[in-house]
Every structure is written in structure tokens, then in C-alpha cells.
C-alpha positions in Angstrom: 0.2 -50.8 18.3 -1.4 -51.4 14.8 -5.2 -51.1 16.9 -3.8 -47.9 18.7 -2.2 -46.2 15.4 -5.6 -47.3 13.6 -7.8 -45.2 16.3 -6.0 -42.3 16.2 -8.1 -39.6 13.6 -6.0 -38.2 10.4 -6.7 -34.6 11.0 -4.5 -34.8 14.3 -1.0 -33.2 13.7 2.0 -36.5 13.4 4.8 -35.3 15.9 8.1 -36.9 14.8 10.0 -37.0 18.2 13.3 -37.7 16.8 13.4 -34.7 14.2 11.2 -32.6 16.4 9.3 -31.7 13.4 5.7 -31.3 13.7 4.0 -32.3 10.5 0.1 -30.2 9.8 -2.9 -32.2 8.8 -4.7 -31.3 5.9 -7.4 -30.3 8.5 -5.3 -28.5 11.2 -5.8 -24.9 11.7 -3.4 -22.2 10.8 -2.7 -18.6 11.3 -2.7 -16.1 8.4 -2.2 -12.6 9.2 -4.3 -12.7 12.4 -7.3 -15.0 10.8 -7.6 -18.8 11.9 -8.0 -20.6 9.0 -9.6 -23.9 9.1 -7.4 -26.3 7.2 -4.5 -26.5 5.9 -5.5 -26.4 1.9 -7.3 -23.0 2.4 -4.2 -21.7 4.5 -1.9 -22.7 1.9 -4.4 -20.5 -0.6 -4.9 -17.6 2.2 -0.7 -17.6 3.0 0.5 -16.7 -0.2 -2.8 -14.3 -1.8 -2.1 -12.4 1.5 2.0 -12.3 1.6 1.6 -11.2 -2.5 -0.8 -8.0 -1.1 1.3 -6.9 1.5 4.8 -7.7 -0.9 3.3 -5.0 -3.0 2.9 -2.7 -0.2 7.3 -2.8 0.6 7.0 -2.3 -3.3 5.2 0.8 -2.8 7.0 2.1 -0.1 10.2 2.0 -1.8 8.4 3.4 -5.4 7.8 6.6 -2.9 11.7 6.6 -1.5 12.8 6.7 -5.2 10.8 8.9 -5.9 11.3 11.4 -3.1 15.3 10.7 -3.8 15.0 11.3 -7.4 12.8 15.0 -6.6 15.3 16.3 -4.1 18.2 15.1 -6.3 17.3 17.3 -9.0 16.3 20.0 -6.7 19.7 20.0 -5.8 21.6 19.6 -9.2 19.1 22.7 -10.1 20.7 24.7 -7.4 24.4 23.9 -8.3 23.3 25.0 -11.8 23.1 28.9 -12.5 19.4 29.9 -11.5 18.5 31.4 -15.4 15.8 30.4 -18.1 17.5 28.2 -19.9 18.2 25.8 -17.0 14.9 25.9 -15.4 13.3 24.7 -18.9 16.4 22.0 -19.4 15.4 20.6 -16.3 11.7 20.6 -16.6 11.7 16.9 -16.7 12.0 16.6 -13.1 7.9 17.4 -12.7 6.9 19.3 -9.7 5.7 18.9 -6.1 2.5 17.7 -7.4 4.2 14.8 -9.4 6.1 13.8 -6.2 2.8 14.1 -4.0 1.1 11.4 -6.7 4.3 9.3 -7.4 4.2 9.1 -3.6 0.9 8.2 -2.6 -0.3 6.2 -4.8 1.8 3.5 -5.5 1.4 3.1 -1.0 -2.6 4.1 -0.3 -3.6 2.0 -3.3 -1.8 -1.4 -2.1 -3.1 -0.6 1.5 -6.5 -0.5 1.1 -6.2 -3.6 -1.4 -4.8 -5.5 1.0 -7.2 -5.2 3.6 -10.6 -5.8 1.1 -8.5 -9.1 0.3 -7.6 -10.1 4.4 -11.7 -8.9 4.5 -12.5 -11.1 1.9 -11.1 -13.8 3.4 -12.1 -13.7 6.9 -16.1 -13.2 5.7 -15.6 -16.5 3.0 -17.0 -13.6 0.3 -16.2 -15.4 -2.9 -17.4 -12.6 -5.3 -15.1 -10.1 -3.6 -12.2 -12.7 -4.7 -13.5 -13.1 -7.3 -13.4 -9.0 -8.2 -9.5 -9.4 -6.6 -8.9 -11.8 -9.4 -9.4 -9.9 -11.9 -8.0 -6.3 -10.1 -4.9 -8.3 -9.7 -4.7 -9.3 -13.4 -5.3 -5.7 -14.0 -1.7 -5.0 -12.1 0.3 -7.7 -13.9 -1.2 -6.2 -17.2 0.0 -2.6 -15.7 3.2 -3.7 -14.2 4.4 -5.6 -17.3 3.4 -2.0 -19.4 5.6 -0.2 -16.4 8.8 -2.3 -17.5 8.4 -1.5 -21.2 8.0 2.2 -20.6 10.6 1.9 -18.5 13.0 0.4 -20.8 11.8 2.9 -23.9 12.6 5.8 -21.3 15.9 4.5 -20.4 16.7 4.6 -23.5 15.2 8.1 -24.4 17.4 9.3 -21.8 20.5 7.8 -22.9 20.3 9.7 -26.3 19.2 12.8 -24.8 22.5 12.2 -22.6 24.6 11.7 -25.1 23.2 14.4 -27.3 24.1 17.5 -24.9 27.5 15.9 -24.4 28.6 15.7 -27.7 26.3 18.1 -29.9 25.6 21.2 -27.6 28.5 23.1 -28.5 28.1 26.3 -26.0 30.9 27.8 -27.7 28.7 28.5 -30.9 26.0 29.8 -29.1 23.9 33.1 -29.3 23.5 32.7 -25.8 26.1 33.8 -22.8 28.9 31.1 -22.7 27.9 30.6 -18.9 24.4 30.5 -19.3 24.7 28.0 -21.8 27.5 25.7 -19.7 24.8 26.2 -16.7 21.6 24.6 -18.9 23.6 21.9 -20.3 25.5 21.0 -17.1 21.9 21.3 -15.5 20.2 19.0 -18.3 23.2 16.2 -17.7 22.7 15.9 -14.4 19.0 15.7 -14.3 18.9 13.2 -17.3 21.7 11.3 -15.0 19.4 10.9 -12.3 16.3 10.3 -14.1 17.9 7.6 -15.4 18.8 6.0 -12.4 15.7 6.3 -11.4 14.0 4.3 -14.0 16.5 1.6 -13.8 15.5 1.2 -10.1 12.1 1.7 -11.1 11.9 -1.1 -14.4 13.0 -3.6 -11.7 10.7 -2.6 -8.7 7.4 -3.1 -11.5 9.4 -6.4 -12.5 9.0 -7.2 -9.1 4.9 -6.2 -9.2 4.4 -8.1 -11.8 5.6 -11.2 -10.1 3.4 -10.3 -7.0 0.4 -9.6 -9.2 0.1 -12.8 -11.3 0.8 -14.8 -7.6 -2.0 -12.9 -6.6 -4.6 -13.6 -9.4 -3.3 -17.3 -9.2 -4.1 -17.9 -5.8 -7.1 -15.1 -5.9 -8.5 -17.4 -8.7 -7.6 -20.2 -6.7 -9.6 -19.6 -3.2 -12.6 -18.4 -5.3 -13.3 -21.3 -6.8 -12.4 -22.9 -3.4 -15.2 -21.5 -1.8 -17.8 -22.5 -4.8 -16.9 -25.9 -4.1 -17.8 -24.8 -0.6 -14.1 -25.0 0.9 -14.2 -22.4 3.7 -11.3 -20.4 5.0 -13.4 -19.9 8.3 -15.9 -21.7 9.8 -19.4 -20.0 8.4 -20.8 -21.6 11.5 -24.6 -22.9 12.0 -27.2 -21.0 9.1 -28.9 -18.3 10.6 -32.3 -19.1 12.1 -35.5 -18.0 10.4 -38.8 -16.7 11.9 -40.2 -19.3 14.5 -36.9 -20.2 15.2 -36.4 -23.2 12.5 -34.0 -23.2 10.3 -34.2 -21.2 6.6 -35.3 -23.6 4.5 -35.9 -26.3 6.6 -39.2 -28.7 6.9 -41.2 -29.3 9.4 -43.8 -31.9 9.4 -46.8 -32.0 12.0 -49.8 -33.7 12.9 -51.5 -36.4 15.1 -49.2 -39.3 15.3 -49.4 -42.4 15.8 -45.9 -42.8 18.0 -44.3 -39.4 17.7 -43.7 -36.4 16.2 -41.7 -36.5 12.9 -39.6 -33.5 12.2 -37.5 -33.8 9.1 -34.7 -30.6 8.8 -32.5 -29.9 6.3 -30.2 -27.2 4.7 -31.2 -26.2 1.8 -28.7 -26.6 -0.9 -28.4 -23.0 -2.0 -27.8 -21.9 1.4 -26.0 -18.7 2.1 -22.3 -19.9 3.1 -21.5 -16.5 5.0 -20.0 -15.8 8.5 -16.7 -15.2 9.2 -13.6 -15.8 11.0 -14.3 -15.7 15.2 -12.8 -12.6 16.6 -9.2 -12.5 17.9 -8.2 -12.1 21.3 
């Protein structure tokens, strides 16, 4: 048993029959997000650079549901106020259809395309690209991290413009018609309500970011250097061949021999380290 356990090579997955529990080499391959990654190490760097990209992108789908609640909501507490001056320019805060197209789009589009260039970066080993992800993502954290102050300054801007129209807008001492002025303030309560709500829900979604984006510039950092110590999340395969079809770098020794032909070959140590990941099925 000892001779037969001693032949058997590390990098083959350990079954344990009685737990039925499959333990992964450090060498096994692993699926990420469609991309067979060649050992475990660079899968556990891949698994969670990947899942911190595409947690962003739930993020930005539900930045763009807020945001299309929040537009309609005021639309709505516009229309149950009366239609004058005053209560169009209370509730100016609400932005327009221009500030809903932006607040939608971008926080999705942006986190999309991201997270392809990274799943891109891995498949083709590209550690500069990384390398430029690294620093993008600590560009988010930095951002998000600003998003959850602002946040909690406007909160609070809110609050005292709430409690402002409710207790010193006194419409029976304006110059303006009684209703008029009911309508604006009514109008400007309800929009400040929602806004509100909004950036509560908003403070915890860039809370959320933030998280996502230093995991990302972590493990960003992480697989970069990775693949300068020439760690590979796919197999670069054989060096391309040069003209004559040797090998790029490679030397070749010739002559009249006494036995046989000597050829010595070689890759060069600053060889490229491209190719990528083999196509899936």
C-alpha cells in the first residue's frame, strides 16, 4: 500500500469515498466563467477578481432600478401637486430625463465592459492589462468610498430642508395664493421624502462597491504579480516558431562532426509568455 500510495502523482485529485468529498490539487484544473484555468492557485485568484466584476454589475443594475423608481416617484408626487410655478421650481431637485438616462446607464455599461477586458485579461495571461485593472479598481474604491460620504452629507441636507418646509413655511403668511403655496410645499415634502430614500438605498449600494472594488484591486494585484513570476491562468502553449522553423531565440549549432550533429535549443529567458485559454466547446 505504502509503494502504491507513493506512485500515485500529487497533482491527481484525493477522492474521500466515505465523505464523498473530492479534494482539488493545487495543479487540477478549474472552471471560471467559461475559462479553464490551469491550477488551482490561479483559479482561486481568477474566482474571486471575476465574481467582484460581475457583483458590481447586480450593483449597477439595481443603481438604475432606484433610480428609475425615484424619477417616476416624483413624477408622480409632481402630478398630485397643483401644476403652478412654484411647484415645478420646489421640485427641481428631481433632475430630468437626461439625469435618469446617465444615472441609468452608466453605473450598468461601465461595469459591463470592465468585466469582460478583466475575463479578456485573463484568458490571454496579459499581465499589464491587470495590471491597468489594478489600479482602475482602486480608482472605484477611491470613488465608492467618496459616494458614501456624499451620500451621508445629502441625507442630511435633506433632512433639514424637510424639516424646514414643515415647520417654517407658514403659507398662511404668504404673498402668494394660500393653495398655491400648500401645493409647492406639499410638492417640495414629498420630493425631499423620496430623494431621501433614495440616497439611503443609494449610501449602502456604494458601501457595497467599495467592498467589491478593493476585492478586486486585491486579487487584480494579486494575479498580476502571479503572472511575472510566470504563474499562468492558461496554458501559453509552445513559443511561436521563428523563420526556418526553429524556435525564437533558440541555438543552433552546425558543422562536420565527428559522431553527430549537436543541436542545443533553448527558450530564451525573456520570452513572450502569451497565448491564451483553448476555445470552449
Amino acid at each position: 500500500w505504502l509503494k502504491i500510495s507513493a506512485s500515485l502523482p500529487r497533482s491527481l485529485p484525493l477522492a474521500n469515498k466515505s465523505a464523498g468529498v473530492a479534494i482539488r490539487g493545487p495543479n487540477a484544473m478549474a472552471k471560471v466563467f467559461g475559462i479553464d484555468i490551469e491550477n488551482g492557485r490561479m483559479a482561486d485568484i481568477a474566482r474571486p477578481l471575476l465574481q467582484a466584476h460581475a457583483f458590481v454589475i447586480c450593483l449597477g443594475v439595481l443603481y438604475g432600478i432606484v433610480e428609475i423608481a425615484k424619477y417616476f416617484s416624483i413624477q408622480a408626487a409632481i402630478d398630485d401637486a397643483d401644476k403652478t410655478g412654484v411647484s415645478r421650481d420646489a421640485t427641481n431637485l428631481a433632475g430630468g430625463a437626461l439625469s435618469l438616462v446617465v444615472g441609468v446607464a452608466l453605473p450598468l455599461l461601465c461595469p459591463v465592459a470592465i468585466f469582460f477586458i478583466v475575463r479578456s485579461g485573463v484568458q490571454s495571461n496579459n499581465q499589464s492589462l491587470l495590471q491597468s485593472i489594478c489600479f482602475f479598481d482602486g480608482c472605484c474604491s477611491a470613488c465608492a468610498c467618496l459616494g458614501v460620504l456624499t451620500g451621508i452629507f445629502s441625507f442630511i441636507w435633506l433632512l433639514g430642508l424637510k424639516a424646514w418646509a414643515e415647520e417654517d413655511v407658514d403659507c398662511s403668511k404668504s404673498f402668494q395664493d394660500y393653495d398655491e403655496c400648500e401645493a409647492a410645499r406639499t410638492a417640495l415634502l414629498d420630493v425631499t421624502t423620496i430623494l431621501a430614500f433614495a440616497v439611503v438605498i443609494g449610501i449602502i449600494l456604494n458601501l457595497c462597491q467599495t467592498a467589491a472594488c478593493v476585492i478586486g484591486t486585491w486579487k487584480s494585484n494579486e494575479a498580476s504579480n502571479a503572472l511575472l513570476q510566470s504563474h499562468f491562468f492558461c496554458n501559453p502553449g509552445p513559443p511561436p516558431m521563428g523563420a526556418g522553423g526553429a524556435l525564437p531565440g533558440a541555438i543552433t549549432v552546425t558543422g562536420q562532426p565527428v559522431g553527430a550533429a549537436v543541436t542545443t535549443m533553448g527558450r530564451p529567458v525573456a520570452a513572450p509568455s502569451g497565448g491564451e485559454c483553448a476555445p470552449q466547446a
